[in-house]
Legacy VTK file of the C-alpha trace (Angstrom):
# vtk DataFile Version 3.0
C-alpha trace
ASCII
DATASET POLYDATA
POINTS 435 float
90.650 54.491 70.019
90.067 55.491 73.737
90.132 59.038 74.902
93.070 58.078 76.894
95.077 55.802 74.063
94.546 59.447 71.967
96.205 61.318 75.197
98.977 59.290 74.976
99.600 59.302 71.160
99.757 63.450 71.608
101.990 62.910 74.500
104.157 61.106 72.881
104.458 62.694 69.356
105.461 65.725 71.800
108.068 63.927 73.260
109.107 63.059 69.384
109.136 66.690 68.545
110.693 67.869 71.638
112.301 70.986 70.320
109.663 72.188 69.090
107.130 71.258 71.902
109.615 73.132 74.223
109.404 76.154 71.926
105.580 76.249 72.351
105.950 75.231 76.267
107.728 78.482 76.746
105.754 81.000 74.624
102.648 79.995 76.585
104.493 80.173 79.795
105.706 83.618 79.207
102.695 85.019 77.813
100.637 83.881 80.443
103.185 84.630 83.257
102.960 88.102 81.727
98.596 88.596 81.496
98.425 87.184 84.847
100.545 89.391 86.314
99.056 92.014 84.918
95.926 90.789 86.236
97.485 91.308 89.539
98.161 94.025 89.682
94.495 95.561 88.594
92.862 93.337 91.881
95.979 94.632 93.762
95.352 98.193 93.211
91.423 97.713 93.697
91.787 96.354 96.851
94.413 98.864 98.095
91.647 101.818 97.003
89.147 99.794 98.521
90.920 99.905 102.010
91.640 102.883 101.418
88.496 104.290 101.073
87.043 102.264 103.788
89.280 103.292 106.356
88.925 106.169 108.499
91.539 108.297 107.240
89.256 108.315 103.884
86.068 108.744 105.324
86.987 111.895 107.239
86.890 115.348 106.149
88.108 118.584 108.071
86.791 122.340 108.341
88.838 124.254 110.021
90.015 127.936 109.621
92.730 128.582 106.859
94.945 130.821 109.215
95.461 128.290 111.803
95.628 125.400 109.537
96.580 122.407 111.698
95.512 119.757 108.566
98.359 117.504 106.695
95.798 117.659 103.610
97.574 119.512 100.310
95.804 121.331 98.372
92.581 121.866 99.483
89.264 121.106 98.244
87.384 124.186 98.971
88.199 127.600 100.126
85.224 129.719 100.808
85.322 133.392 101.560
88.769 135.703 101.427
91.294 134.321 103.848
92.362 137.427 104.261
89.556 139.171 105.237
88.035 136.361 107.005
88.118 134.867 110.350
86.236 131.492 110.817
85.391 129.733 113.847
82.498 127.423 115.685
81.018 127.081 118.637
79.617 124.081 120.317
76.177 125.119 119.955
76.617 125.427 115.839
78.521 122.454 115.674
75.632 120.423 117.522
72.964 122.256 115.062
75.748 121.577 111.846
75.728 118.063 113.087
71.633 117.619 113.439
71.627 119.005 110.049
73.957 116.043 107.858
71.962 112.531 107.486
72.284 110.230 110.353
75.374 108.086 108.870
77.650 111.150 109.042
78.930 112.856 112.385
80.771 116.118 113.308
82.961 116.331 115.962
86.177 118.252 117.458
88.929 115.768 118.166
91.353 117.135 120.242
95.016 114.544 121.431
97.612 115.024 124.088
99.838 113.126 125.115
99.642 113.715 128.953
101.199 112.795 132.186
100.253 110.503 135.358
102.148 109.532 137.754
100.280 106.141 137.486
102.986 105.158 134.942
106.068 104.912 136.032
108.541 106.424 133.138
111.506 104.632 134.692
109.775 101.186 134.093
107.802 102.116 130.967
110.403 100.740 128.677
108.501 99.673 125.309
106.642 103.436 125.685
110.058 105.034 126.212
110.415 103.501 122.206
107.985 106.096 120.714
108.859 109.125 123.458
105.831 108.448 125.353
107.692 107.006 128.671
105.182 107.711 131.623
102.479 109.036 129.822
99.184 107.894 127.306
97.368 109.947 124.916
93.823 111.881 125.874
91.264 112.413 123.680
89.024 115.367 123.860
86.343 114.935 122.153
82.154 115.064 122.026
79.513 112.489 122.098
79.080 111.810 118.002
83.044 110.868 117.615
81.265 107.590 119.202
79.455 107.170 116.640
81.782 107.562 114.051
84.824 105.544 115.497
84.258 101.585 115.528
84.835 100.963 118.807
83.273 98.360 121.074
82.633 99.176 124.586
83.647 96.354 127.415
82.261 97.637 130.806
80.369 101.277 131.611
79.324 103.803 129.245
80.472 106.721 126.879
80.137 110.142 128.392
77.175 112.379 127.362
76.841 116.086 125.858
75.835 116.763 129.466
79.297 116.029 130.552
80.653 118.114 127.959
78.286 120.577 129.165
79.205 120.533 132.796
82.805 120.106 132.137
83.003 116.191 133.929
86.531 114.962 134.370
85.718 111.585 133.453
87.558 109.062 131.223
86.716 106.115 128.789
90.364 103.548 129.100
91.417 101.487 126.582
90.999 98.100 128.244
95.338 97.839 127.478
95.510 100.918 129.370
93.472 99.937 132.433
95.476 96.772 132.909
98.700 99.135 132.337
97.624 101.765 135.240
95.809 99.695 137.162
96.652 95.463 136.393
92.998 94.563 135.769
89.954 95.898 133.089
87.018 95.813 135.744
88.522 99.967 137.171
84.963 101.667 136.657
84.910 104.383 139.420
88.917 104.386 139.827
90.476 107.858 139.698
93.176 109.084 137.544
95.552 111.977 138.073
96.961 114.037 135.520
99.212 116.471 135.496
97.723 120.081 133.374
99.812 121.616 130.566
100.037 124.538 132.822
101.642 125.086 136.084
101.361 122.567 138.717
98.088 121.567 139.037
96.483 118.265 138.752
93.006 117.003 137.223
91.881 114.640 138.367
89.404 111.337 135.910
87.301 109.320 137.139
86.628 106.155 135.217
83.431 105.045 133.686
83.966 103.333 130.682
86.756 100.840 128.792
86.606 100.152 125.285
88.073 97.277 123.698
91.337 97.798 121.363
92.089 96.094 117.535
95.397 95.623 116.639
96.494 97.509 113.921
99.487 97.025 111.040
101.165 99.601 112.154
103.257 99.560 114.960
102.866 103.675 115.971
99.307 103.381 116.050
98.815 99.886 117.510
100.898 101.390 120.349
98.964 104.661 120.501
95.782 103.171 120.399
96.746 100.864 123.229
97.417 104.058 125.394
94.190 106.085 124.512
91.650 107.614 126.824
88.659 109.767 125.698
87.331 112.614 127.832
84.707 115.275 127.440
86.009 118.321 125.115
85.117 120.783 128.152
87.460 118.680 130.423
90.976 119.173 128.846
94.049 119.454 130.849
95.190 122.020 128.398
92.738 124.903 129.014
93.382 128.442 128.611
91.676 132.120 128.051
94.392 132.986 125.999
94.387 129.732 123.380
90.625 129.113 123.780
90.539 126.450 125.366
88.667 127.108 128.568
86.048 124.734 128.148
82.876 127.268 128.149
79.777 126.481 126.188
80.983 129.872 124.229
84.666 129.297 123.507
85.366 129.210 120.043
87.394 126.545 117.829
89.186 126.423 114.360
89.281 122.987 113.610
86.554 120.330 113.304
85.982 117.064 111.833
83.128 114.916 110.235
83.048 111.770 110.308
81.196 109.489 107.452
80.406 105.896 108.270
81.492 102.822 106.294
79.306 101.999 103.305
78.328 105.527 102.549
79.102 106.788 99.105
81.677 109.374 99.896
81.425 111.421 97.239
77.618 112.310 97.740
78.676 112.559 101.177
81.079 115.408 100.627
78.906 117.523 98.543
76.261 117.347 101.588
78.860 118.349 103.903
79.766 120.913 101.678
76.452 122.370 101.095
75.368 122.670 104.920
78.894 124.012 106.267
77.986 126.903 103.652
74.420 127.401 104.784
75.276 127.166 108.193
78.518 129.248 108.162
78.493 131.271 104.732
82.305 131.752 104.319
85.809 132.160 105.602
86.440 127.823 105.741
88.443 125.548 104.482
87.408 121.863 103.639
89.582 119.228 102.788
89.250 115.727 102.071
91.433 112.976 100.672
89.132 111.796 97.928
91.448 113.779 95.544
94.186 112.322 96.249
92.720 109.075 96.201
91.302 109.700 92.838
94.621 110.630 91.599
96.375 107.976 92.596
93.591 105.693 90.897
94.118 107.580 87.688
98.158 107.142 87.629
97.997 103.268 88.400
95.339 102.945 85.589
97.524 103.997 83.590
100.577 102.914 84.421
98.652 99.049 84.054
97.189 100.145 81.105
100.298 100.495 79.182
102.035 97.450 80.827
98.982 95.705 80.058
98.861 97.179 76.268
102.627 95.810 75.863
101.756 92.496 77.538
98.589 92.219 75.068
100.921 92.928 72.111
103.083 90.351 73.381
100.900 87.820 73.843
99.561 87.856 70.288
102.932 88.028 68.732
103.436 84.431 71.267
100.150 83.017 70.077
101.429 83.890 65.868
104.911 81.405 66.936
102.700 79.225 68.257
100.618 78.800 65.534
103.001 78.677 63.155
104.892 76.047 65.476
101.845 74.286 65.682
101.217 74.233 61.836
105.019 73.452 61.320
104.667 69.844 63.277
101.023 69.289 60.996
103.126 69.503 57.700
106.153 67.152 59.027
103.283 64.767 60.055
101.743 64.652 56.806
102.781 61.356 55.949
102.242 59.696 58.995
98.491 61.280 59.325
98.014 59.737 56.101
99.041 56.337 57.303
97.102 56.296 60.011
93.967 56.997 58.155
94.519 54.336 56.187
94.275 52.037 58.391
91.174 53.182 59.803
91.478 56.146 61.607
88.598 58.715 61.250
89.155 62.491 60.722
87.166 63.245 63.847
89.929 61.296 65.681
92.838 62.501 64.370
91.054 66.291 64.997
91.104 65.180 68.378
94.562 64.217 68.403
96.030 67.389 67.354
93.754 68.848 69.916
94.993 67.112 72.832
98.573 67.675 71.920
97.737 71.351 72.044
95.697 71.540 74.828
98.220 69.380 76.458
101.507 71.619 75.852
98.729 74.456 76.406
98.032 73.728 80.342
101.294 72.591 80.705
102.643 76.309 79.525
99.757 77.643 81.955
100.910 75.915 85.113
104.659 77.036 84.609
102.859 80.709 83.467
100.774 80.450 86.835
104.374 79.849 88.463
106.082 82.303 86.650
103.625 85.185 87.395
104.367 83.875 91.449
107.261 84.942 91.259
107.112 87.991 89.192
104.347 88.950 92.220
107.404 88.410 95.173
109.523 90.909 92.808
107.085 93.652 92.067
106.258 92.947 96.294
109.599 93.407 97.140
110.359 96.440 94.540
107.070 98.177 94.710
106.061 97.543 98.241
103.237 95.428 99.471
100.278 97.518 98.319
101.159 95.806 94.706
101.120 91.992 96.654
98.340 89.441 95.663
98.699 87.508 98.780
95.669 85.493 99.548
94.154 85.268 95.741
96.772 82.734 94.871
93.209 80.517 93.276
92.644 83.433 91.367
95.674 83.532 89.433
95.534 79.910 89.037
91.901 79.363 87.623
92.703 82.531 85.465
96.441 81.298 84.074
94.585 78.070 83.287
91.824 79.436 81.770
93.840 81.841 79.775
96.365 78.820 78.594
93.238 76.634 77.561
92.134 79.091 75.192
95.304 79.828 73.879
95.954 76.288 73.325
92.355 76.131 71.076
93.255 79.264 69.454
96.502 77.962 68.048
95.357 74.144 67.863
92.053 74.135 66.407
93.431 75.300 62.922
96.427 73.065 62.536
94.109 70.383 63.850
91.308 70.679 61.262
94.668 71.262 58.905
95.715 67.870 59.694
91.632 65.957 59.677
91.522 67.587 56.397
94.694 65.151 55.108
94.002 62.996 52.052
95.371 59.970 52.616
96.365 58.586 49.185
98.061 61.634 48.650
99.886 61.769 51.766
101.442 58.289 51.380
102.825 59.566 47.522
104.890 62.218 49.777
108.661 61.949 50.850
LINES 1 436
435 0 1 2 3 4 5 6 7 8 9 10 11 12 13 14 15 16 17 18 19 20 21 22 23 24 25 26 27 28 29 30 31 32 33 34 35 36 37 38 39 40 41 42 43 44 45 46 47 48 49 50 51 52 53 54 55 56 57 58 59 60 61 62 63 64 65 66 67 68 69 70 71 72 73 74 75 76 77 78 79 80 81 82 83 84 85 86 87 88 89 90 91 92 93 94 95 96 97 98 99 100 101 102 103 104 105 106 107 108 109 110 111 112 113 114 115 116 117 118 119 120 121 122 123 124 125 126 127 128 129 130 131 132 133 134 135 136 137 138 139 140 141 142 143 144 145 146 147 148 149 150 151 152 153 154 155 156 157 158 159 160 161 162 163 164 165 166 167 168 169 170 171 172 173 174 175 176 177 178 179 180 181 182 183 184 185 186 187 188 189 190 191 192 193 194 195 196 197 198 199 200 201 202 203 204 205 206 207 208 209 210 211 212 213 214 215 216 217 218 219 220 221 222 223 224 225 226 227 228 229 230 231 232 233 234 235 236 237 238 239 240 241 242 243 244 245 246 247 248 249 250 251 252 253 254 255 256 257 258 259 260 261 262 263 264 265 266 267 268 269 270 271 272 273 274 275 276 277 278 279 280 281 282 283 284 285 286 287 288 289 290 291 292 293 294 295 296 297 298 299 300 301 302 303 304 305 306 307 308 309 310 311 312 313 314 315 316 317 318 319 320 321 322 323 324 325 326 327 328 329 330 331 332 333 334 335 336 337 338 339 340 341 342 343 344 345 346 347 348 349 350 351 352 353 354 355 356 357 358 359 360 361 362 363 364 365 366 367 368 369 370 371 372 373 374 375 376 377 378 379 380 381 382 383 384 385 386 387 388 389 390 391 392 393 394 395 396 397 398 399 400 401 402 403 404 405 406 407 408 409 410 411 412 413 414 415 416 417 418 419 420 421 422 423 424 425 426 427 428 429 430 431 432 433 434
């Protein structure tokens, strides 16, 4: 007998025993619906902790002094020195020797953003700014030469500005190339001259040009839009100088807040303790830094969990499924006997009729698999809908798939291989004496 003459004698005993084949068609389906979905949701919370620790967010960490704490980040990771007693602050000068002392894939830099007035946008026809309260103005960034190296950012036309800028205080501007064409309807501005209005009185500064970046498109819509509106000038050159808030732009003024940077592919853990290590050297106490490792670690410890004892239940589950089965599977050997026995006597080997109980499992088996596969689809667009879309699967649909099958065709041999050697194992004399 062929290989496919035995596929079709499984196929249609099956058919003969429908009841029961649907009773085995749906315990596979179920159990494997349920393991793959679990499955999901492990390589959907791996890859959501994987973006997250490759984005920027993740990879910076903040100093800053705890009295004028201007960080989001709760609680925080160190506190060094009595906050009471202590008063911290940098200068340029030891944030430039802080930064020369971390390894070359980590920067330190101040960051400071404003959203600031020109009266290059009109605020009357910036409708689509006038959505996020922006109307008529973009956001400045303040910054030094290493945030450059940090940020991924790819430079169209001209050049970043140097510490010697931030040193003599040069009003000049890098554009996002969306906010060159917004000012000034083309990318190619280098040497054009931007006014802006200060934070105090009347006056105005005024940029010159000499540099546009290009912009990525982000998911979300605030920052998309703010990123499209960004310009990056020298610390030293920041419309919101004052004596009184330090922020005059001298090589001696002091700040309370900084920011290091650590590039993609670091290990940010080893990263952190290096930070911590030289701020201490270099600045013995009075700090605070923060980083969202912690909470990243957390929220890897709660979702472990949380699968863990969905996948514990599922497991538990399953083998209960696989027992019916079995025992389903056995059930159709025994009310077979007969016939088994008649087809050995007329020639049929025991290796065959192995083989036929074999393919009727494996069979029913990858059937149950592909409606599992299906079944776990859908379970996906609930927990997606329910959950959010950190818990969605969406591009590994082969990956469910290969591993549903996989998972049904060894389910199938599990519960087919014993009923199967059950029924080569059939004497045929004595099979014919039964009822």
């Amino acid at each position: 007998m062929s290989f496919i003459d035995q596929l079709r004698w499984s196929l249609r005993h099956s058919r003969r025993q429908l009841f029961e084949s649907v009773l085995v068609v749906i315990a596979i389906t179920l159990g494997v619906g349920v393991i793959v979905t679990i499955l999901s949701l492990f390589i959907s919370l791996n890859k959501t902790t994987e973006i997250a620790e490759d984005s920027e967010y993740m990879r910076t960490i903040e100093i800053y002094n705890p009295r004028n704490r201007w960080s989001s980040m709760d609680p925080p990771l160190m506190l060094i020195g009595d906050e009471e007693q202590q008063e911290w602050s940098t200068s340029l000068a030891e944030l430039y020797e802080f930064n020369n002392r971390l390894p070359s894939n980590i920067h330190a830099f101040i960051e400071n953003f404003w959203p600031v007035e020109t009266p290059l946008l009109d605020s009357d026809e910036d409708k689509r700014a006038d959505m996020y309260g922006v109307a008529g103005k973009f956001y400045l960034v303040n910054t030094i030469p290493t945030y450059f190296k940090f940020k991924d950012v790819e430079l169209l036309t001209g050049s970043w500005f140097l510490e010697d800028d931030v040193t003599n205080k040069a009003q000049v501007i890098v554009l996002a190339d969306t906010l060159a064409e917004l000012l000034f309807g083309r990318v190619d501005v280098l040497g054009e001259i931007i006014p802006i209005r200060s934070y105090w009185g009347e006056d105005t500064l005024y940029y010159e040009v000499i540099g546009v970046f290009k912009v990525e498109e982000e998911d979300s819509p605030y920052s998309d839009h703010q990123n499209r509106r960004t310009g990056y000038a020298p610390l030293s050159a920041s419309p919101l100088q004052s004596d009184d808030y330090g922020f005059n732009g001298d090589q001696d003024s002091r700040y309370n807040f900084i920011s290091v940077g650590i590039e993609r592919g670091a290990d940010l853990y080893q990263a952190k303790e290096i930070i911590e290590g030289e701020a201490a050297l270099l600045w013995d106490e009075g700090f605070v830094i923060e980083s969202y490792l912690g909470d990243i670690d957390e929220f890897k410890k709660q979702m472990f969990t949380f699968s863990l004892v969905i996948g514990s239940f599922a497991s538990v589950g399953l083998v209960i499924a696989v027992i019916n089965i079995l025992n389903l599977m056995l059930a159709r050997v025994l009310k077979r006997t007969k016939s088994v026995g008649l087809s050995m006597a007329l020639g049929g080997t025991k290796r065959q009729v192995f083989r036929q109980f074999l393919l009727e499992a494996l069979s029913l088996g990858i059937l149950g698999s592909f409606l599992g596969v299906l079944l776990s689809f859908g379970i996906n667009k609930i927990l997606t809908r329910t959950l959010g879309s950190g818990f969605s699967l969406e591009g590994a649909a082969w990956e469910q798939i290969l591993f549903g099958l996989g998972i049904g065709i060894i389910i199938s041999l599990f519960f087919g291989v014993y009923p199967a050697y059950l029924g080569a194992k059939t004497n045929p004399v004595d099979a014919l004496r039964t009822d």
